[in-house]
ChimeraX commands (.cxc) that place a marker at each C-alpha (Angstrom):
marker #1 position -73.07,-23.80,0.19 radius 0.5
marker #1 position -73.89,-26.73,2.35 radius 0.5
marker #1 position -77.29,-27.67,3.74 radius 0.5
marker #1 position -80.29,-25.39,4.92 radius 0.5
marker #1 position -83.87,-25.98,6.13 radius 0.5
marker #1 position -86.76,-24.03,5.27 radius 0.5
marker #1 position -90.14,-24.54,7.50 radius 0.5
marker #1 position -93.75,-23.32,7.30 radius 0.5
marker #1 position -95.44,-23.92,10.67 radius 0.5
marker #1 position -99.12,-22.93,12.26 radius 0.5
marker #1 position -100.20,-22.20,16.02 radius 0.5
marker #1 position -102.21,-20.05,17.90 radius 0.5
marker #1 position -101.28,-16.43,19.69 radius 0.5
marker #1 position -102.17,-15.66,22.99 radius 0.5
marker #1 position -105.08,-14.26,22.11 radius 0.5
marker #1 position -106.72,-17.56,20.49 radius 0.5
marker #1 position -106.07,-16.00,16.84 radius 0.5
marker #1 position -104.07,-19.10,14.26 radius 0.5
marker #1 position -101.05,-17.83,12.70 radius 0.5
marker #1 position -98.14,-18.71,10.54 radius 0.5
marker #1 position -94.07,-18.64,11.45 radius 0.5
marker #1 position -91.70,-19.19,8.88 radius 0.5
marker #1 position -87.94,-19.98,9.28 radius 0.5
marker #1 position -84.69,-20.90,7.50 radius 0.5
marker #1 position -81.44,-21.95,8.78 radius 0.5
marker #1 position -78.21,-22.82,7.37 radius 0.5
marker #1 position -74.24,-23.92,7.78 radius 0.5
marker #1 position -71.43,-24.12,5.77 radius 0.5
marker #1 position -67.46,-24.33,5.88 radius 0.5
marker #1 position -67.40,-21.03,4.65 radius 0.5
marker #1 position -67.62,-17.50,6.32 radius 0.5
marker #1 position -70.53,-15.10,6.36 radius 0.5
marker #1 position -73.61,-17.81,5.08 radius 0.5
marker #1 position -76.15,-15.36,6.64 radius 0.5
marker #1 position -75.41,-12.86,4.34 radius 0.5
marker #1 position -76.07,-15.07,1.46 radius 0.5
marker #1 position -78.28,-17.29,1.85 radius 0.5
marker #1 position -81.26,-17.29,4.16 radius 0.5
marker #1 position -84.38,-15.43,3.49 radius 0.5
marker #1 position -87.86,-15.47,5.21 radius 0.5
marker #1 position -90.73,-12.74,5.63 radius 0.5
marker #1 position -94.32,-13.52,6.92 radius 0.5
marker #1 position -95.22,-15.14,3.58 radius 0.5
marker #1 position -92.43,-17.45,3.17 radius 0.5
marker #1 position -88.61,-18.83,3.56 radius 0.5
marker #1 position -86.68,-18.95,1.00 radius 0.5
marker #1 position -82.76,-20.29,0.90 radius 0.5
marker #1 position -80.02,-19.97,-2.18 radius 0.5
marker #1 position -77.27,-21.88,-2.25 radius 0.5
marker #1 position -74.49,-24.40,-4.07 radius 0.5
marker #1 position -73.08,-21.56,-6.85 radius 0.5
marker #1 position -75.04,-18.80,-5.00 radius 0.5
marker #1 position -76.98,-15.97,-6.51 radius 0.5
marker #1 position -78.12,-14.19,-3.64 radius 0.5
marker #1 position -81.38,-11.94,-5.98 radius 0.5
marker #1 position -82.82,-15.49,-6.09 radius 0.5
marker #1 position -83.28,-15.59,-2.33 radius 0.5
marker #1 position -83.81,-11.48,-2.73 radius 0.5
marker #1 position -86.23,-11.84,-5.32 radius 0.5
marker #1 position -88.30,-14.97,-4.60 radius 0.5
marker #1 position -89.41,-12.76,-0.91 radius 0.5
marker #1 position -90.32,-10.06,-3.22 radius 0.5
marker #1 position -92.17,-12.74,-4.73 radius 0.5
marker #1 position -94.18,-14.47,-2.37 radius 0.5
marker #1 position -95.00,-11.01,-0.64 radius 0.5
marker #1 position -97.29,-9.84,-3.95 radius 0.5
marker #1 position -99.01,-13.18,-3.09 radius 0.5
marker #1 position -97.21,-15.66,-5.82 radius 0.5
marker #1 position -97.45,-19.35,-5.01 radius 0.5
marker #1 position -94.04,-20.54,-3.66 radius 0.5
marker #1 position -93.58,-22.79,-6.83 radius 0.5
marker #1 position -94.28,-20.59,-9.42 radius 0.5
marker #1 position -92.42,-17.74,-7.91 radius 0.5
marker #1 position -89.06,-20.12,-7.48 radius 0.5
marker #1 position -89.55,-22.21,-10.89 radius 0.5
marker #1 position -90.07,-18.54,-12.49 radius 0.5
marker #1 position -86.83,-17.38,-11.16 radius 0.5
marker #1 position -84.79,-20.18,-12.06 radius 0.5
marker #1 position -86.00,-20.36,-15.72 radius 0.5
marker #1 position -84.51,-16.78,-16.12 radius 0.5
marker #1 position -81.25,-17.87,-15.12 radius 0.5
marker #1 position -78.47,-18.78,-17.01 radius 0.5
marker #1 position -76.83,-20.91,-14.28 radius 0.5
marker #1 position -79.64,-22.75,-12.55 radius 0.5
marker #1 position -77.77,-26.19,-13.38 radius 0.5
marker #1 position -74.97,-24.95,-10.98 radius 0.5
marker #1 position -77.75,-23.43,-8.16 radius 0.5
marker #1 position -79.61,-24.95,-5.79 radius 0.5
marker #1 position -83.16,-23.38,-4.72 radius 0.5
marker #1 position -85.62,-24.22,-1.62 radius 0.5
marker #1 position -88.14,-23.10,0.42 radius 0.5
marker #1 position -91.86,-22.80,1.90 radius 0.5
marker #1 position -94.18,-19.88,1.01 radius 0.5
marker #1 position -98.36,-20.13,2.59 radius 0.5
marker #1 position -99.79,-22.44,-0.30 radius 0.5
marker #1 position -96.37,-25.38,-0.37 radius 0.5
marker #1 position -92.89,-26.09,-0.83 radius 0.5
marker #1 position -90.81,-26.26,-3.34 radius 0.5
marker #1 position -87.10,-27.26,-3.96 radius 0.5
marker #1 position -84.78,-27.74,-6.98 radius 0.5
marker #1 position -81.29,-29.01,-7.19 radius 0.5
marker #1 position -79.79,-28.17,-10.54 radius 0.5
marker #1 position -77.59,-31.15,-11.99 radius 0.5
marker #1 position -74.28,-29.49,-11.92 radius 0.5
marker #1 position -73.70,-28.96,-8.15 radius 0.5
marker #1 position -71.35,-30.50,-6.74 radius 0.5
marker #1 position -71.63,-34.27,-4.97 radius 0.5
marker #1 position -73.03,-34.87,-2.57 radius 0.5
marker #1 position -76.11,-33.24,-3.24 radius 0.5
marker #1 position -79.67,-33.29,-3.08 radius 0.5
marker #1 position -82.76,-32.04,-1.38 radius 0.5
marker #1 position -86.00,-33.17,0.43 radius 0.5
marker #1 position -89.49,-32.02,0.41 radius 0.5
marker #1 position -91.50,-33.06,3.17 radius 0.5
marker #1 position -94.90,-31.86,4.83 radius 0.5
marker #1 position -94.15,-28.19,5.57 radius 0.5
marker #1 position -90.51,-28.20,4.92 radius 0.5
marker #1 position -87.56,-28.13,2.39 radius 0.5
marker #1 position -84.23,-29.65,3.02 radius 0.5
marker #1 position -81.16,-28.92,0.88 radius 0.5
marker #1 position -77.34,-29.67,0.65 radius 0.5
marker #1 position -74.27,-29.78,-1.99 radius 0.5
marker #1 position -70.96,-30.73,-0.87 radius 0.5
marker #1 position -71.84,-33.19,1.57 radius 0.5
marker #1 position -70.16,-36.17,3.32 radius 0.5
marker #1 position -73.82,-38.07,1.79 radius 0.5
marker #1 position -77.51,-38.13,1.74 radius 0.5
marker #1 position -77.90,-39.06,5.47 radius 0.5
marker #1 position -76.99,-35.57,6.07 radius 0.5
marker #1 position -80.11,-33.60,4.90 radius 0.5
marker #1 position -81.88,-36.95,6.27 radius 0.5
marker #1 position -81.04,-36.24,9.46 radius 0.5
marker #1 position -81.73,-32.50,9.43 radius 0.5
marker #1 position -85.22,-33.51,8.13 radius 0.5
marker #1 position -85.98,-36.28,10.45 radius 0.5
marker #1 position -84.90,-34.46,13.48 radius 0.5
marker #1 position -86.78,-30.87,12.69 radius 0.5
marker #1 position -90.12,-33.29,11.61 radius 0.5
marker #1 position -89.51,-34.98,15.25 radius 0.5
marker #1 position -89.45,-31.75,17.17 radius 0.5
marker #1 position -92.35,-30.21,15.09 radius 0.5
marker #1 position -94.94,-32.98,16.19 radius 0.5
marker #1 position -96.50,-34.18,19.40 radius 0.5
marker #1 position -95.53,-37.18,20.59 radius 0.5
marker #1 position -96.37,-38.46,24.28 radius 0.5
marker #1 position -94.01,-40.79,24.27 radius 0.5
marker #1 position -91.01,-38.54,23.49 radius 0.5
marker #1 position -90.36,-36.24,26.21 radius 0.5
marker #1 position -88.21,-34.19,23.97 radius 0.5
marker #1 position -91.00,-33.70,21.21 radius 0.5
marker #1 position -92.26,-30.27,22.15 radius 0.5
marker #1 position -93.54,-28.43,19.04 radius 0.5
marker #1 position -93.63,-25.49,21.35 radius 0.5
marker #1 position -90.27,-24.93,21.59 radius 0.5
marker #1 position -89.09,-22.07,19.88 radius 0.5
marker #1 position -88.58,-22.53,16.24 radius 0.5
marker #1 position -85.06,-21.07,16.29 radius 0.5
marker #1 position -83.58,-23.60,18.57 radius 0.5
marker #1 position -85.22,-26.28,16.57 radius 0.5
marker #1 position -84.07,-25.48,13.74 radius 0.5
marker #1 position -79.99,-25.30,15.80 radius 0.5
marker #1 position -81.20,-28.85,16.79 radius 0.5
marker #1 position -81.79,-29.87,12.75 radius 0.5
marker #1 position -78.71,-28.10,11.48 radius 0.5
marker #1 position -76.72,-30.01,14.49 radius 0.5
marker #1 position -78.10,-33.22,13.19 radius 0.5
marker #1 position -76.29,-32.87,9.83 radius 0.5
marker #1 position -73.57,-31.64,11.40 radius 0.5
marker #1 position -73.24,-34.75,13.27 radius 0.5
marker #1 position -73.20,-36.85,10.80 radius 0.5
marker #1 position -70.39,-34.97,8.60 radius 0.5
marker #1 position -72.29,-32.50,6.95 radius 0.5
marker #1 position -70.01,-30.20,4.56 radius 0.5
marker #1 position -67.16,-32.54,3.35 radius 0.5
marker #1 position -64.33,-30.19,2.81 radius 0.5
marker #1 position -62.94,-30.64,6.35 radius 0.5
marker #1 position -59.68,-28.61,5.11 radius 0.5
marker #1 position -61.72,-25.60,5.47 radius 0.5
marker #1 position -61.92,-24.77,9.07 radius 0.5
marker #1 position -63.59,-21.17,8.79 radius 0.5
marker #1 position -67.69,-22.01,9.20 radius 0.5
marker #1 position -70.77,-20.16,9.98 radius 0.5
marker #1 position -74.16,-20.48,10.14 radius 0.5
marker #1 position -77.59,-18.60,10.81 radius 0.5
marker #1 position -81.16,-18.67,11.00 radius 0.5
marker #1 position -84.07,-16.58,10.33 radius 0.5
marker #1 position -87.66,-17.05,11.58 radius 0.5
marker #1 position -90.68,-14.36,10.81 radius 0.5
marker #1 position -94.03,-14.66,11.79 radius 0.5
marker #1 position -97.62,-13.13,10.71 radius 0.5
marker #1 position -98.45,-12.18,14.51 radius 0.5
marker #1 position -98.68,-8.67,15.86 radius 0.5
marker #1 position -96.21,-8.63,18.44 radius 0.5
marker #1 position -95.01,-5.65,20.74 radius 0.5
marker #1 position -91.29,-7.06,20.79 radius 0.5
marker #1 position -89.82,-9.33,18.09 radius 0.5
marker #1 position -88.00,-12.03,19.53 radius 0.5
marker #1 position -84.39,-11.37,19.71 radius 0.5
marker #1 position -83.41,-15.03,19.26 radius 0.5
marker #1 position -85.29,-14.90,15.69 radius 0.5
marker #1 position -82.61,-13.54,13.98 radius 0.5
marker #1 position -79.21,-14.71,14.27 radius 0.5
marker #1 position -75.46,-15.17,12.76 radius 0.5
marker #1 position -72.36,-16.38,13.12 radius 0.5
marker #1 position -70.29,-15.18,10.67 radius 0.5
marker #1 position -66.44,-17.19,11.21 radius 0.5
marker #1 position -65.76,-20.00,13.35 radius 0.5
marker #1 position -64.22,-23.17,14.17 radius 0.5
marker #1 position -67.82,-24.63,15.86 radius 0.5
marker #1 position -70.51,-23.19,13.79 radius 0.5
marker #1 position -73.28,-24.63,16.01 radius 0.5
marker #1 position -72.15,-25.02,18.96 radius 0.5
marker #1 position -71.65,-20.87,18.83 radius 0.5
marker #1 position -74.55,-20.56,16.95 radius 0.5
marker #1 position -76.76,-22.22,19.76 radius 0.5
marker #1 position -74.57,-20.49,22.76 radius 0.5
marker #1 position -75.91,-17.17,20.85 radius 0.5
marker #1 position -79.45,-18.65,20.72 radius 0.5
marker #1 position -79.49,-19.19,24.56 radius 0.5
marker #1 position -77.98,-15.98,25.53 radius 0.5
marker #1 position -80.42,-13.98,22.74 radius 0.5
marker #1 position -83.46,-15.69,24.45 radius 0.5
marker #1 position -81.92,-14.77,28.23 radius 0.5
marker #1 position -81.68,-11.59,27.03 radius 0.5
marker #1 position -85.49,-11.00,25.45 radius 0.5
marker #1 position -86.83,-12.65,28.70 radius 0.5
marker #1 position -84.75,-10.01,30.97 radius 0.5
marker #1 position -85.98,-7.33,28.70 radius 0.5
marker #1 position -89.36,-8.65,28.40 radius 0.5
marker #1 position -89.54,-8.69,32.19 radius 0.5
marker #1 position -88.52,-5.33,32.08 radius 0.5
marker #1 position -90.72,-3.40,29.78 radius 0.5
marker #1 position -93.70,-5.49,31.33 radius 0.5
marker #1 position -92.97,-3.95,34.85 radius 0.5
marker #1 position -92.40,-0.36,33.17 radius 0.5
marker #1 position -95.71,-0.46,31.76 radius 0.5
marker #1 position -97.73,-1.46,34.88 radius 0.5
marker #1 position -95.60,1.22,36.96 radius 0.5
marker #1 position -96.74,3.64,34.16 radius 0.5
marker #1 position -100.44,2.24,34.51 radius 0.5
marker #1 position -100.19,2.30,38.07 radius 0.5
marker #1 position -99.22,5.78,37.94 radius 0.5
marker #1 position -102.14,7.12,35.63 radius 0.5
marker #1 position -104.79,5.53,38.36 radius 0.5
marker link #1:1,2 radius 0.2
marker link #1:2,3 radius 0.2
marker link #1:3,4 radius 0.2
marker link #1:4,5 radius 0.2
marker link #1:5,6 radius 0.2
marker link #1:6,7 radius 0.2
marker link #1:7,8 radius 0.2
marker link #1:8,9 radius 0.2
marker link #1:9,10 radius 0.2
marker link #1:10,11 radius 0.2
marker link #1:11,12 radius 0.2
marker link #1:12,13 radius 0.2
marker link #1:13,14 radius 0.2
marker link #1:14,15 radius 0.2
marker link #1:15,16 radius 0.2
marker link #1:16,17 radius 0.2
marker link #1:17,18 radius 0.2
marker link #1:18,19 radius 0.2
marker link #1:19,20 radius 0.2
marker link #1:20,21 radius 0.2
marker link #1:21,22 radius 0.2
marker link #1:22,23 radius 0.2
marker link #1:23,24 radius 0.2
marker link #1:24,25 radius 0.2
marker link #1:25,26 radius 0.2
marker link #1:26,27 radius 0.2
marker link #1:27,28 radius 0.2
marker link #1:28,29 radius 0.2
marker link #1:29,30 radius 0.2
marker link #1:30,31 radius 0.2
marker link #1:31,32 radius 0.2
marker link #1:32,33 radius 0.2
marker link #1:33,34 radius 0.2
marker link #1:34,35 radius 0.2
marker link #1:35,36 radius 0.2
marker link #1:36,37 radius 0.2
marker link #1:37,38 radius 0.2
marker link #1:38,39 radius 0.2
marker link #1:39,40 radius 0.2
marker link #1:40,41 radius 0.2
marker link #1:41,42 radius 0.2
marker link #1:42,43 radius 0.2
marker link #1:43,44 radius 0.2
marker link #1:44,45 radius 0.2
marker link #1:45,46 radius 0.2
marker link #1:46,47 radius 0.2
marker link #1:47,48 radius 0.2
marker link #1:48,49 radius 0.2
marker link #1:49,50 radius 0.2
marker link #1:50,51 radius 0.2
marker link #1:51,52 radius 0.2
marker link #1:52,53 radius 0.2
marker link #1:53,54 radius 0.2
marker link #1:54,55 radius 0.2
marker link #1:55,56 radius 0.2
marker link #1:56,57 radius 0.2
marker link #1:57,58 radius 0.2
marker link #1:58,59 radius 0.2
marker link #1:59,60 radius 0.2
marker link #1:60,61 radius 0.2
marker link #1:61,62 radius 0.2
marker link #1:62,63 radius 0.2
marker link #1:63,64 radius 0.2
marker link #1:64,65 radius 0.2
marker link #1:65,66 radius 0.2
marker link #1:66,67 radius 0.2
marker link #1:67,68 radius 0.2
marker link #1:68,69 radius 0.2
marker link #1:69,70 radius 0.2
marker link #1:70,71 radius 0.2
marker link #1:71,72 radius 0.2
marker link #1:72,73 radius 0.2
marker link #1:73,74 radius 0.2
marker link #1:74,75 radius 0.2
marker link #1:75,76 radius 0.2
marker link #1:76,77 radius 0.2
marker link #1:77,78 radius 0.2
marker link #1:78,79 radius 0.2
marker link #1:79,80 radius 0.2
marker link #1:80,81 radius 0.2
marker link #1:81,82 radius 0.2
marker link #1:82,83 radius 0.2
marker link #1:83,84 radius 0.2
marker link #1:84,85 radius 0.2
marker link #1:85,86 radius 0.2
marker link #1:86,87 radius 0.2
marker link #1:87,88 radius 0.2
marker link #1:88,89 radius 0.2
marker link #1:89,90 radius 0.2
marker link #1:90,91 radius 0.2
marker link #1:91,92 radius 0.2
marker link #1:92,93 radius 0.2
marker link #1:93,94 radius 0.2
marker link #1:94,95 radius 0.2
marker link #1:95,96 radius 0.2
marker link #1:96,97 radius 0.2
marker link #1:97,98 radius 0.2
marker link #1:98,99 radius 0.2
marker link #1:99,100 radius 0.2
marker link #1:100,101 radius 0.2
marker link #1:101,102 radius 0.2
marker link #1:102,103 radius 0.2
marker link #1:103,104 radius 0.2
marker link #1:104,105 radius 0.2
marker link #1:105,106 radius 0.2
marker link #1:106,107 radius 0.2
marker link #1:107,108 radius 0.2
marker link #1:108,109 radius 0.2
marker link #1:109,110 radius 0.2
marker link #1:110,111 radius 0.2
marker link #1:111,112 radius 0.2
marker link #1:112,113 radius 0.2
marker link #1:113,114 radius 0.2
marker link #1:114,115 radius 0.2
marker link #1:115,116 radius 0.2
marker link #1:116,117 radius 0.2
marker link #1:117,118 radius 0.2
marker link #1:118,119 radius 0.2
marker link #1:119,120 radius 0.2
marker link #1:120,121 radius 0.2
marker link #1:121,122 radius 0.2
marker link #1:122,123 radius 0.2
marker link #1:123,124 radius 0.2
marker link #1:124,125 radius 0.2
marker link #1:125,126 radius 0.2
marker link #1:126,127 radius 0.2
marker link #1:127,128 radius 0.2
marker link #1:128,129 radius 0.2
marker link #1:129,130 radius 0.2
marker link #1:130,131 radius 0.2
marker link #1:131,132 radius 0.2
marker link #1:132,133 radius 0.2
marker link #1:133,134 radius 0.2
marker link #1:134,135 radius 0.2
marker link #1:135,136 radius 0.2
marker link #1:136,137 radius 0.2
marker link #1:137,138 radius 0.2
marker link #1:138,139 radius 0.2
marker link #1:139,140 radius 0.2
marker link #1:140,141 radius 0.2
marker link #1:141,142 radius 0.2
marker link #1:142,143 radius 0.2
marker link #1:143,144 radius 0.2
marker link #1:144,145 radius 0.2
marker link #1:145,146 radius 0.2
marker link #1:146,147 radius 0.2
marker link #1:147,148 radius 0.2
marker link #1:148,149 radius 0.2
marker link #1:149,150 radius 0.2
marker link #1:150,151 radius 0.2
marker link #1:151,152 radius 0.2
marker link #1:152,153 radius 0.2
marker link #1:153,154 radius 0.2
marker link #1:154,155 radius 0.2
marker link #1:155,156 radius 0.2
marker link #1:156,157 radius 0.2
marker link #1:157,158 radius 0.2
marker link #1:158,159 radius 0.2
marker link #1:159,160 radius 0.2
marker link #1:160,161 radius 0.2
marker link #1:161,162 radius 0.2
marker link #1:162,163 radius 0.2
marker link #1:163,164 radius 0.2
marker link #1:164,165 radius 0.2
marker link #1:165,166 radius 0.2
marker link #1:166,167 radius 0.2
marker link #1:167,168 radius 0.2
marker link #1:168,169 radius 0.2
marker link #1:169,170 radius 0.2
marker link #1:170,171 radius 0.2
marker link #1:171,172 radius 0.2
marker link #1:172,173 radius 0.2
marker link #1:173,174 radius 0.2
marker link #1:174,175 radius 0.2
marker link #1:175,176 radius 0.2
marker link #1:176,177 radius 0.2
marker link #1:177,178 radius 0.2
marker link #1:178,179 radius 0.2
marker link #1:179,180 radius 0.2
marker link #1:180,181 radius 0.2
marker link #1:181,182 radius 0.2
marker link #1:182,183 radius 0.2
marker link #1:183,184 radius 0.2
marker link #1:184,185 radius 0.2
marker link #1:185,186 radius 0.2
marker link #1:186,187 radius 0.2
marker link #1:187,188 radius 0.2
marker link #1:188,189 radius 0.2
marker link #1:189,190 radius 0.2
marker link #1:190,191 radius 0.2
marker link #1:191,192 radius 0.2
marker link #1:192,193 radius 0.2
marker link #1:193,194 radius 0.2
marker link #1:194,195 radius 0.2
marker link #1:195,196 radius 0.2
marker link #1:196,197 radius 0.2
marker link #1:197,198 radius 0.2
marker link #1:198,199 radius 0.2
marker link #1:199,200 radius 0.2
marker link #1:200,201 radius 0.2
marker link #1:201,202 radius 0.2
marker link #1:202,203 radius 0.2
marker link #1:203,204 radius 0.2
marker link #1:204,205 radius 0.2
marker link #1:205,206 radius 0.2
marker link #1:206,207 radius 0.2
marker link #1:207,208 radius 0.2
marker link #1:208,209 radius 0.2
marker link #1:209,210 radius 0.2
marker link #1:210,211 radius 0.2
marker link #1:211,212 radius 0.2
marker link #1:212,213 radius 0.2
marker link #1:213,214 radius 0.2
marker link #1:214,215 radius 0.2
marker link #1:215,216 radius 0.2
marker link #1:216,217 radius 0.2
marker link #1:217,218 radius 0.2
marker link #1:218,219 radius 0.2
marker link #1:219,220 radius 0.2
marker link #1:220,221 radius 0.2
marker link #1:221,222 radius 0.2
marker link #1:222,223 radius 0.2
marker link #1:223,224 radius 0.2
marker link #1:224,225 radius 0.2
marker link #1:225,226 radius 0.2
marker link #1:226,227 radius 0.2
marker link #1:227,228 radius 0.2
marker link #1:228,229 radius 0.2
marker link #1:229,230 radius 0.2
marker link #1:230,231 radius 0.2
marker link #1:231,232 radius 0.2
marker link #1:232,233 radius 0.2
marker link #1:233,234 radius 0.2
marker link #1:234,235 radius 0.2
marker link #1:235,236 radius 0.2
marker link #1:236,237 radius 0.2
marker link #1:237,238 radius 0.2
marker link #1:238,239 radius 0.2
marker link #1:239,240 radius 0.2
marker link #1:240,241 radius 0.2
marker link #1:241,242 radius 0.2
marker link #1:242,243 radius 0.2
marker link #1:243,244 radius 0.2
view
């Protein structure tokens, strides 16, 4: 099933309190990935993938919502299954990161643990793939003065299009006779907010130019939570306005 990216990141809301935002994103040359396999909450992301069995992703939320540690919760999962050789299983929970690549998927595969993140693929053009996804999301996640185009504040979502793109780039899924892609993403966060960002959960579920749309969705999604935003904010002070 490709490559995916799970990340675990900290910041602080407008209001000064620190809180956590975790996301997962994924292509493949095959239709409908979102429905498969990216998972996240606000205790974790979680993606399933290679020979895919979708409770893993399911279950391992369940998981690290009751509080279990990211590796025990994934490891636990994969020793009850009969066909963890053929599966590969990745992602971040509050306490680490954790990914496992079982030795029957298909070449090229492999996976990458860094600080905060887990990077997966099977059925790649190589390694420099999930390389690339890694070293450009770890790029855009720190602050660097002398890259104008490190801003850790961007939105997570269209970091995470910028990672994906990366592998993409560089030939990500090999089996070019399969035209029909897709790809998604899925952040969640811990914070309190009034209106969830719409740009935080999206798909695209068959196409030619799986990021390309994928990021032409992100733009317009995040047009259309700042229009709405702008909105409901002048609503409420013509209702506030009104009770004076």
């Amino acid at each position: 099933m490709t490559f995916s990216i799970c990340v675990r990141e900290t910041y602080t809301d407008e209001t000064g309190d620190e809180q956590t935002r975790y996301g997962v994103a994924v292509t493949t040359r095959l239709a409908g990935v979102g429905t498969l396999c990216p998972f996240a909450s606000e205790h974790g992301a979680v993606a399933t993938q290679s020979l895919v069995n979708v409770d893993l992703g399911r279950t391992g939320i369940e998981y690290l919502n009751d509080g279990l540690g990211v590796e025990d919760a994934l490891e636990a999962l994969l020793a009850a299954d009969d066909g963890r050789a053929e599966r590969q299983l990745h992602g971040v929970g509050s306490d680490g990161e954790f990914a496992f690549s079982g030795e029957e998927c298909r070449p090229w595969y492999g996976d990458i643990v860094g600080e905060n993140y887990t990077v997966a693929g099977n059925l790649l053009t190589g390694g420099d793939v999930v390389e690339a996804v890694a070293e450009t999301y770890a790029e855009g996640a720190a602050e660097d003065p002398d890259d104008p185009e490190s801003d850790p504040e961007t939105p997570l979502a269209e970091r995470l299009i910028d990672a994906l793109a990366a592998g993409h780039e560089l030939g990500g899924d090999k089996r070019e006779e399969l035209h029909v892609q897709s790809a998604a993403l899925l952040v969640r966060s811990t914070e309190d907010r009034e209106m969830t960002p719409y740009y935080d959960d999206l798909r695209v579920d068959a196409t030619e130019t799986p990021l390309e749309d994928l990021r032409e969705t992100y733009e317009l999604a995040a047009e259309g939570y700042e229009m709405a935003m702008d909105r409901y904010e002048a609503e409420y002070a013509d209702d506030e306005d009104a009770g004076e």
